[in-house]
C-alpha positions as CSV (number, residue, x, y, z in Angstrom):
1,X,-34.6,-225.5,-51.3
2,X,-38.3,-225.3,-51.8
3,X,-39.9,-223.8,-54.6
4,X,-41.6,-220.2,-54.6
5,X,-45.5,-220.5,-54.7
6,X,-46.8,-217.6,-56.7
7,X,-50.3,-218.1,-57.5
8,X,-53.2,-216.2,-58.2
9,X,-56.0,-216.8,-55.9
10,X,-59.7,-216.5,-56.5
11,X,-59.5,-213.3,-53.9
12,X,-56.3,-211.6,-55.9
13,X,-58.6,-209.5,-57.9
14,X,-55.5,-208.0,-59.7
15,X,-54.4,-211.2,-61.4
16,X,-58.3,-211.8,-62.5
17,X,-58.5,-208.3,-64.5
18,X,-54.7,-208.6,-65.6
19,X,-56.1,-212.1,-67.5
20,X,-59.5,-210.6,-68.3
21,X,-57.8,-207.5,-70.4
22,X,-55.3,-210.5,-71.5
23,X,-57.6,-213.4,-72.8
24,X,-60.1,-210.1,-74.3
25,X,-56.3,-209.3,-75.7
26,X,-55.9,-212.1,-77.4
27,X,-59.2,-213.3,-78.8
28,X,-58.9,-210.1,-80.7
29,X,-55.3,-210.7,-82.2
30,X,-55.9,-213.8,-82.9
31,X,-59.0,-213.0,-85.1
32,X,-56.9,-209.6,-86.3
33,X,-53.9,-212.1,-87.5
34,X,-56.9,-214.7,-89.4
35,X,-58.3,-212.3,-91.1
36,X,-55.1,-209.8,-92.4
37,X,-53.1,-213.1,-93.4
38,X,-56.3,-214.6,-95.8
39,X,-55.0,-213.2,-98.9
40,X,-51.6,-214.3,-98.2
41,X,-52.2,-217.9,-96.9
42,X,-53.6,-220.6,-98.7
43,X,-57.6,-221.9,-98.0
44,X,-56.9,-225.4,-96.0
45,X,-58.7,-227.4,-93.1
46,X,-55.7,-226.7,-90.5
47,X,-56.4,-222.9,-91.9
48,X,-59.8,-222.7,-90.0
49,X,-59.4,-225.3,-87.6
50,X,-56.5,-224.4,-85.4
51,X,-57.7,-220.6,-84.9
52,X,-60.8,-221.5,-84.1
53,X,-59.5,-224.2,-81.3
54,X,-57.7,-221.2,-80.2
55,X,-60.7,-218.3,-80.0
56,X,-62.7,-221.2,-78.3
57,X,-60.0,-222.0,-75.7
58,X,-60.2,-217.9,-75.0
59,X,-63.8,-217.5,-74.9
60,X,-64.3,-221.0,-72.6
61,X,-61.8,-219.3,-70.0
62,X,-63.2,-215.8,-70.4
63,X,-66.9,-216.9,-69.4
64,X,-65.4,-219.3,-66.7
65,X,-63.6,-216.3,-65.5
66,X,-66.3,-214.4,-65.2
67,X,-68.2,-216.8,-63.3
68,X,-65.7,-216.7,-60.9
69,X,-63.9,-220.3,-61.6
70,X,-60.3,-218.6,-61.8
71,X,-58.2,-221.9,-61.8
72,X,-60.7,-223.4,-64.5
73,X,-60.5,-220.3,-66.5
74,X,-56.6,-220.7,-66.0
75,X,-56.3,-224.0,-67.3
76,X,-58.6,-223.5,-70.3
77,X,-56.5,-220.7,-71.1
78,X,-53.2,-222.9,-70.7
79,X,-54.2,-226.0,-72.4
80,X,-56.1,-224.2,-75.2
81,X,-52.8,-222.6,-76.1
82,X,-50.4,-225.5,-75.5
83,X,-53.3,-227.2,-78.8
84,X,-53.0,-224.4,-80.4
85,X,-49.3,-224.5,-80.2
86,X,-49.0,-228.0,-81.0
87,X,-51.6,-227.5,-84.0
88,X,-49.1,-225.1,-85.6
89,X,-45.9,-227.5,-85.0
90,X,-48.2,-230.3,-86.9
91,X,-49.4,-228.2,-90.0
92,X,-46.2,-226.8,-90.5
93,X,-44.9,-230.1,-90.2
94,X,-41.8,-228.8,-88.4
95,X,-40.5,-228.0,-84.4
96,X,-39.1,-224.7,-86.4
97,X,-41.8,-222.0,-86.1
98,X,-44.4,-220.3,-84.5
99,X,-45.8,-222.9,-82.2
100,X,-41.9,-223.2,-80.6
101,X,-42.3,-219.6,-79.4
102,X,-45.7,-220.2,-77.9
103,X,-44.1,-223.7,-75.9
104,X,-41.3,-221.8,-74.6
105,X,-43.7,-218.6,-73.1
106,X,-46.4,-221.2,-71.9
107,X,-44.5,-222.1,-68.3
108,X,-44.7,-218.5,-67.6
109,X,-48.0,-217.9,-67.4
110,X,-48.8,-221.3,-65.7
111,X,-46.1,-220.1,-63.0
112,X,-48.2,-216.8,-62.9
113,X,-51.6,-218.2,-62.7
114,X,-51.6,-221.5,-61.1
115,X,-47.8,-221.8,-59.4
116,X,-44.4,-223.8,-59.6
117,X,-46.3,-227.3,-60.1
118,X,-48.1,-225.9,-63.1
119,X,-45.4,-224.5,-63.9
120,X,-43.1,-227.7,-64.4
121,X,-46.4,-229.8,-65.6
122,X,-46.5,-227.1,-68.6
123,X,-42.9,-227.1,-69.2
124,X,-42.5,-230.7,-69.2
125,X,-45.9,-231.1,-71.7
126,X,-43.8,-228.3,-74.5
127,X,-41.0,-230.0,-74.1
128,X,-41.8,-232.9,-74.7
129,X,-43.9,-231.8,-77.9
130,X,-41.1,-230.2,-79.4
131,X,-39.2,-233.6,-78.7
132,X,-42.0,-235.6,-80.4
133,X,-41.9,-232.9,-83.5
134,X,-38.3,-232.7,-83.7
135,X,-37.4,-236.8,-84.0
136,X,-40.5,-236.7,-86.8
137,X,-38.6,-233.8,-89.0
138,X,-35.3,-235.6,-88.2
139,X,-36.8,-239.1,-89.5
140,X,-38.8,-237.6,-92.7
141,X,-41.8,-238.2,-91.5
142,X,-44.9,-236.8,-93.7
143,X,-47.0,-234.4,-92.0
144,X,-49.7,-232.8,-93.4
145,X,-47.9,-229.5,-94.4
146,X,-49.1,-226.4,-94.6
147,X,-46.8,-223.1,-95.6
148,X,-46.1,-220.6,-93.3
149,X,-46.8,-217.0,-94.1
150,X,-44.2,-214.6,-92.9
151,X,-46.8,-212.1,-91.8
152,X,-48.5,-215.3,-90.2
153,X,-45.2,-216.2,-88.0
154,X,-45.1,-212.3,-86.9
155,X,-48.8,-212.6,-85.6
156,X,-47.9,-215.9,-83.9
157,X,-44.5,-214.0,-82.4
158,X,-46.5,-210.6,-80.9
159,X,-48.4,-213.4,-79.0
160,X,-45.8,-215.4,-77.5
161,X,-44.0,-212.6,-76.4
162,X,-47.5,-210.9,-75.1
163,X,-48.0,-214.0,-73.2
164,X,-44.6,-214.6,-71.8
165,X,-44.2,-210.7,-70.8
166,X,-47.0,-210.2,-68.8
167,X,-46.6,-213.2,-66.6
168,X,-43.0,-212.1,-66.3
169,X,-43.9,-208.6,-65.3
170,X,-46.4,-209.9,-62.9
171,X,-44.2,-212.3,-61.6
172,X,-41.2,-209.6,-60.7
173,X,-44.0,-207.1,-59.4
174,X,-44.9,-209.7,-56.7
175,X,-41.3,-210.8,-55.9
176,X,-40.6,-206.9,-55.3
177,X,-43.5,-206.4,-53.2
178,X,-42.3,-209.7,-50.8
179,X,-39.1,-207.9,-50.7
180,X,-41.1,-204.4,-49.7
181,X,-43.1,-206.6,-47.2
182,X,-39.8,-208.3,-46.0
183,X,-38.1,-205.2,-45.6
184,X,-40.9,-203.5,-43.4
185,X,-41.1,-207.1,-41.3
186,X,-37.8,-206.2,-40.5
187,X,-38.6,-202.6,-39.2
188,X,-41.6,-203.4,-37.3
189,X,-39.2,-206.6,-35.8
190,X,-36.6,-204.0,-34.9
191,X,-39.3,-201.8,-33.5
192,X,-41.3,-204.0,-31.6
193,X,-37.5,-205.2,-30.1
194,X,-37.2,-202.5,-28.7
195,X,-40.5,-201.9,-27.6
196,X,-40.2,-205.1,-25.7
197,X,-37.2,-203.9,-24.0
198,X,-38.6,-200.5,-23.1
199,X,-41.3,-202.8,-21.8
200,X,-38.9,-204.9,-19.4
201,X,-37.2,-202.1,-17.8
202,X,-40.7,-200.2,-17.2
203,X,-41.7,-203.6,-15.8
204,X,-38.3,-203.7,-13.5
205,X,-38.8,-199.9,-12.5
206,X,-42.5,-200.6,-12.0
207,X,-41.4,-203.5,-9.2
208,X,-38.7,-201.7,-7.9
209,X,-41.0,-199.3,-7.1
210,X,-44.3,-201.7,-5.4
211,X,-41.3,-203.1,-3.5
212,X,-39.9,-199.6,-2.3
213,X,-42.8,-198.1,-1.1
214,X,-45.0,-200.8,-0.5
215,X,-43.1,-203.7,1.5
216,X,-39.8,-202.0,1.5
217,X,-41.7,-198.6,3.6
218,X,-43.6,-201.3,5.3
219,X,-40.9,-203.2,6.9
220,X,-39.2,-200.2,8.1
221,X,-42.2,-198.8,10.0
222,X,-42.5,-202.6,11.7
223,X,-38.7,-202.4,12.8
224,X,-39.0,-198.9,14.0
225,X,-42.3,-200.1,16.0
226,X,-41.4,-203.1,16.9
227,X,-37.7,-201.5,18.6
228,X,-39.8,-198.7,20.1
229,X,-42.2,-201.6,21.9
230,X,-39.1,-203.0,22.9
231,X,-37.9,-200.1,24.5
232,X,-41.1,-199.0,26.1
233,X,-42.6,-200.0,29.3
234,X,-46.2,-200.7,28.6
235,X,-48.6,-202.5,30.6
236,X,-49.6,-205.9,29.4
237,X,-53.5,-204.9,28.1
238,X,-51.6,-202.0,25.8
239,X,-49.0,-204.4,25.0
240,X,-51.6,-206.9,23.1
241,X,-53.0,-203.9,21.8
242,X,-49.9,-202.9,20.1
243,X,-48.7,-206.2,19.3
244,X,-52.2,-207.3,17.8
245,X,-51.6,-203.9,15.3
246,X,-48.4,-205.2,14.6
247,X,-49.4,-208.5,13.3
248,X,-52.6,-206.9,11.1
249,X,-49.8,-204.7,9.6
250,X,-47.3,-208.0,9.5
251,X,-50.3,-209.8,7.6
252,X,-50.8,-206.4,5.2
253,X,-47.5,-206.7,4.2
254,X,-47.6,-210.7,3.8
255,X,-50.7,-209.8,1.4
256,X,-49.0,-207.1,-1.0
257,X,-45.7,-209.7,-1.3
258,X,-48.0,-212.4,-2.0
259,X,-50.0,-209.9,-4.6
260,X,-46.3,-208.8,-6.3
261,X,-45.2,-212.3,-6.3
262,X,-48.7,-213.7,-8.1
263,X,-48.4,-210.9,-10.7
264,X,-45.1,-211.7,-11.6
265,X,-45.1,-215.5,-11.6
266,X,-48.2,-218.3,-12.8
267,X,-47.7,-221.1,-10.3
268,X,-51.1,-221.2,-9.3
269,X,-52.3,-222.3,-12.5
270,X,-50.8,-225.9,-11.6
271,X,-51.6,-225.9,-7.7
272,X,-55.3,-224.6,-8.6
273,X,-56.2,-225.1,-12.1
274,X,-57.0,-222.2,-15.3
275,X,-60.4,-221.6,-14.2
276,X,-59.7,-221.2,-10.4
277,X,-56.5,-219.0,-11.4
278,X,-59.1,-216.6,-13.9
279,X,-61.3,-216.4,-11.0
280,X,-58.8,-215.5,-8.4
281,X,-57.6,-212.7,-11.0
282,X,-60.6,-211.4,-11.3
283,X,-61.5,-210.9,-8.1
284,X,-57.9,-209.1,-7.1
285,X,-59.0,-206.7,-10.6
286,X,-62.6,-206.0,-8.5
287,X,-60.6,-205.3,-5.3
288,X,-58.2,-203.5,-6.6
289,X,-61.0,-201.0,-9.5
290,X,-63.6,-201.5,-7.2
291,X,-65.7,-198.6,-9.4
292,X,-65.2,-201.8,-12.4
293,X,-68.0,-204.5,-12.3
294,X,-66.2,-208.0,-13.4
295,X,-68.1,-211.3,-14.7
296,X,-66.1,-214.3,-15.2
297,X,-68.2,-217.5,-17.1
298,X,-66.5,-220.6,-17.8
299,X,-68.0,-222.8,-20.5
300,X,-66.6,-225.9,-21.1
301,X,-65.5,-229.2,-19.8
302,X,-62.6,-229.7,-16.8
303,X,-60.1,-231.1,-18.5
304,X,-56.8,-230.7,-19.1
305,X,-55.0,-228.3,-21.5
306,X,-51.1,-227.5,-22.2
307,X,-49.5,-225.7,-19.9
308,X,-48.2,-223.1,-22.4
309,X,-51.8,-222.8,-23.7
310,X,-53.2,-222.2,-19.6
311,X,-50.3,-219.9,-19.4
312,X,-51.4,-217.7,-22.3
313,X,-54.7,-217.3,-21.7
314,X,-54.4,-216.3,-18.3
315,X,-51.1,-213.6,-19.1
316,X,-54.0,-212.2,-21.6
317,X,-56.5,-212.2,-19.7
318,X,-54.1,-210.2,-17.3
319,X,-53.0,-207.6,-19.7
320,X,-56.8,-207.0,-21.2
321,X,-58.1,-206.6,-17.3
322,X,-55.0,-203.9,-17.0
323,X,-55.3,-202.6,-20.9
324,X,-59.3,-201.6,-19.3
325,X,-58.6,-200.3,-16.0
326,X,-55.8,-197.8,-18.2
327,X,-57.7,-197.1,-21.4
328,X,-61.4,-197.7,-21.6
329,X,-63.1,-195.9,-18.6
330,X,-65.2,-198.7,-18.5
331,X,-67.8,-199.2,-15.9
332,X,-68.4,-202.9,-16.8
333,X,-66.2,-206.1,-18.0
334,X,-66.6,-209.7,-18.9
335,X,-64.0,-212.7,-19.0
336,X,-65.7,-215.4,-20.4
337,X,-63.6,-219.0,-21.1
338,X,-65.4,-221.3,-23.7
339,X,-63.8,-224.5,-25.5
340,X,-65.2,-226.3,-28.3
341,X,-64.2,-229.8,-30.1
342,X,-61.2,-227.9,-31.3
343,X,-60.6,-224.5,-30.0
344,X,-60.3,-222.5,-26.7
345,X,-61.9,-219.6,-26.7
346,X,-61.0,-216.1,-24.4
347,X,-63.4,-212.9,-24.5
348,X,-62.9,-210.0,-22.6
349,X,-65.4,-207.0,-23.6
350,X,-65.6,-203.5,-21.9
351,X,-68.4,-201.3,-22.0
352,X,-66.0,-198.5,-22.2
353,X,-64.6,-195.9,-24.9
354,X,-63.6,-197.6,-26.9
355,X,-61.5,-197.0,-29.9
356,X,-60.5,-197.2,-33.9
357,X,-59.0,-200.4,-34.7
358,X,-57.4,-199.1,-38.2
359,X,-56.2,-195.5,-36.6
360,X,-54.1,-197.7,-33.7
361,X,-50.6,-198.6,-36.2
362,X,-49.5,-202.5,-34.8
363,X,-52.6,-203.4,-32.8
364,X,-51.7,-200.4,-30.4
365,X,-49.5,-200.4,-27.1
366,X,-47.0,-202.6,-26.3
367,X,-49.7,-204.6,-24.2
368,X,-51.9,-205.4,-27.2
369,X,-49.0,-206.7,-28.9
370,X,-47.7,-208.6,-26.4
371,X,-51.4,-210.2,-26.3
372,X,-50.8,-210.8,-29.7
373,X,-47.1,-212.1,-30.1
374,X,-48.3,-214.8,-26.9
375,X,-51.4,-216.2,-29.2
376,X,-49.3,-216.7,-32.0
377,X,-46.9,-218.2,-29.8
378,X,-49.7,-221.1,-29.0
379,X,-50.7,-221.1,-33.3
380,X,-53.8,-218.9,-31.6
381,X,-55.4,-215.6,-33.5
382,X,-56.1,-212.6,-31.6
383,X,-59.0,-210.4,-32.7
384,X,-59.6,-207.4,-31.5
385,X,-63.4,-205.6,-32.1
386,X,-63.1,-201.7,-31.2
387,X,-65.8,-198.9,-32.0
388,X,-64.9,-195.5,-30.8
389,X,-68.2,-195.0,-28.0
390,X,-69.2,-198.8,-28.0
391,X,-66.4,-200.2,-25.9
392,X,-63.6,-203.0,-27.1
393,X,-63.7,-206.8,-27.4
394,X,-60.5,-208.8,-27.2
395,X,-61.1,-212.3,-28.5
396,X,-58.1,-214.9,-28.5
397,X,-58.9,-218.9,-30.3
398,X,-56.6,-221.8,-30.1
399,X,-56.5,-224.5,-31.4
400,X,-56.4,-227.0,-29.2
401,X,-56.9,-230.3,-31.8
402,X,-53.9,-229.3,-33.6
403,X,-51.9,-228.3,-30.6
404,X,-52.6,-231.8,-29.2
405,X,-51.0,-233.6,-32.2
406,X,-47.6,-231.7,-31.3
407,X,-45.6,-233.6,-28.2
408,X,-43.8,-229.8,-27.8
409,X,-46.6,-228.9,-25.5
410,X,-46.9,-230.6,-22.2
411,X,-50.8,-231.4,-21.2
412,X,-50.8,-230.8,-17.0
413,X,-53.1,-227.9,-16.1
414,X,-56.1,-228.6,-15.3
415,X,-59.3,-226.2,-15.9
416,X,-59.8,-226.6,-12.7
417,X,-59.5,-228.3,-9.2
């Protein structure tokens, strides 16, 4: 089972001010604890020493902190306490006091800060010092001892448990807000399920219906005049006549299967190529919104790509043409295909309405999800640009480089032919 990664990142602003108030925290303990213990504790080099090892460990990570270096501020914090900790156990000349409470909160907070490796590095490091300090009390070795003061220890306690409670607390805060996260995953899965399934049968109904009253209607009128020629005595000019209308409406109804047939299925990406195929869509969009001024650009080289990758870029380039024909009143519209040493790149942009990114919950419709759901699909990101006035601008990159190093993905459609 892998380990949990919880870090804080340079951009998790949170976890910088939680360790700011902390570090500010315990610089001023620490020099609290130093000064109320002087007339208890005896005047000794390990008596100045240690807590100034400690205050600079604090101050080196606050400035770094503030600079903005949060892993470096991290680790001085870490290692200036593990000294600090293992200054104590030397002084004291024993693994039993205050400097065994600060080893055993230490992992913690490099869990919180810096993740599970730190995590184990640290824990490893204090146990390993209290190994070394416990065989030298269990042999008699002579340290250089130094008596604990009781009101000493208790400063020394408030700090390992400060330090080992608010990584902790941090720590279960995260875990419960995966679990929120997790748990609304689930709902927008379960919603998006059925979305998509809504989506089918609207798709069925929708082709049910082109076929009903476009070929279906079509095809009876031909019978009906086609039996009625066969029944009636013309003359042979009239005949061509009505057998010439025949075939133009024979070839009509050719055209709309054709049309039905080409939405539905992408062979013509293999017989023609991905640039050809955005072309040829393009101009059926014009045709079809003939108030809706297209421009298709291809930049890039004619080579070949996957065939899940050609696939995807032209079902979104589909779905944005239909998403601006529905949506955007939008006079104009652009396709434009680019590739780079590593990506493809799809833009559509409209000159229509527009819209507010942040008010549409889930990137919108079912359509701009779908878009979505098919660039992840390919390890693409779909981005989409809105401004309520200014128009839209759906932008899809994949990664082609790092598709290529995967033999899931079969390389046969061409850009074009």
């Amino acid at each position: 089972m892998p380990f949990i990664r919880l870090r804080g990142p340079l951009s998790d602003d949170q976890t910088a001010r939680v360790l700011h108030v902390l570090l500010a925290g315990l610089a001023a303990w620490l020099a609290v604890g130093f000064l109320a213990t002087i007339p208890f504790a005896p005047q000794s080099f390990p008596r100045y020493f240690n807590p100034l090892v400690q205050e600079t460990s604090y101050v080196t990570a606050l400035v770094l902190l503030r600079l903005g270096h949060f892993r470096r501020a991290s680790l001085a914090y870490l290692i200036g306490t593990w000294v600090w900790a293992t200054l104590i156990c030397f002084s004291a000349g024993s693994i039993r006091g205050g400097g065994a409470l600060l080893y055993v909160s230490l992992p913690a907070s490099a869990a919180w800060l810096l993740g599970c490796r730190a995590a184990i590095r640290m824990a490893g490091a204090c146990l390993l010092s209290g190994l070394v300090f416990a065989v030298l009390e269990m042999t008699h070795a002579t340290l250089p001892l130094q008596k604990a003061t009781p009101l000493g220890i208790w400063f020394v306690i408030v700090q390992a448990v400060v330090i080992n409670a608010i990584p902790v607390g941090q720590i279960i805060g995260r875990l419960q807000d995966l679990a929120s996260d997790l748990e609304r995953s689930r709902d927008e899965i379960r919603a998006l399920a059925g979305s998509l399934m809504k989506a089918q049968e609207d798709e069925r109904r929708r082709l049910s219906r082109e076929l009903h009253d476009q070929i279906c209607h079509q095809l009876g009128y031909l019978a009906s005049d086609i039996g009625n020629l066969a029944d009636s005595p013309l003359p042979p000019v009239n005949l061509r006549a009505e057998l010439t209308a025949i075939r133009a409406r024979v070839v009509k109804t050719s055209q709309d299967t054709h049309d039905i047939a080409y939405q539905m299925h992408t062979s013509i990406l293999k017989d023609l190529g991905l640039v050809a195929s955005l072309k040829a869509l393009c101009r059926q969009f014009s045709d079809q919104h003939p108030k809706i001024a297209v421009d298709f650009e291809n930049a890039g080289p004619p080579a070949p790509i996957p065939s899940e990758v050609a696939t995807c870029i032209y079902r979104v380039a589909q779905e944005g043409l239909q998403n601006t024909a529905k949506h955007s009143g939008a006079k104009n519209v652009s396709v434009r295909l680019a590739f780079n040493k590593r990506d493809a790149v799809l833009t559509i942009q409209d000159n229509g309405a527009g819209f507010d990114p942040k008010a549409v919950k889930g990137l919108g419709g079912i359509g701009l999800i779908s878009m979505k759901e098919r660039a992840y699909s390919v390890k693409g990101k779909l981005t989409i640009t809105a401004k309520p006035g200014h128009g839209a601008q759906i932008t899809m990159e994949i990664p082609l480089f790092e598709i290529a190093k995967s033999s899931k993905l079969d390389t046969a459609v061409r850009l074009d032919a």
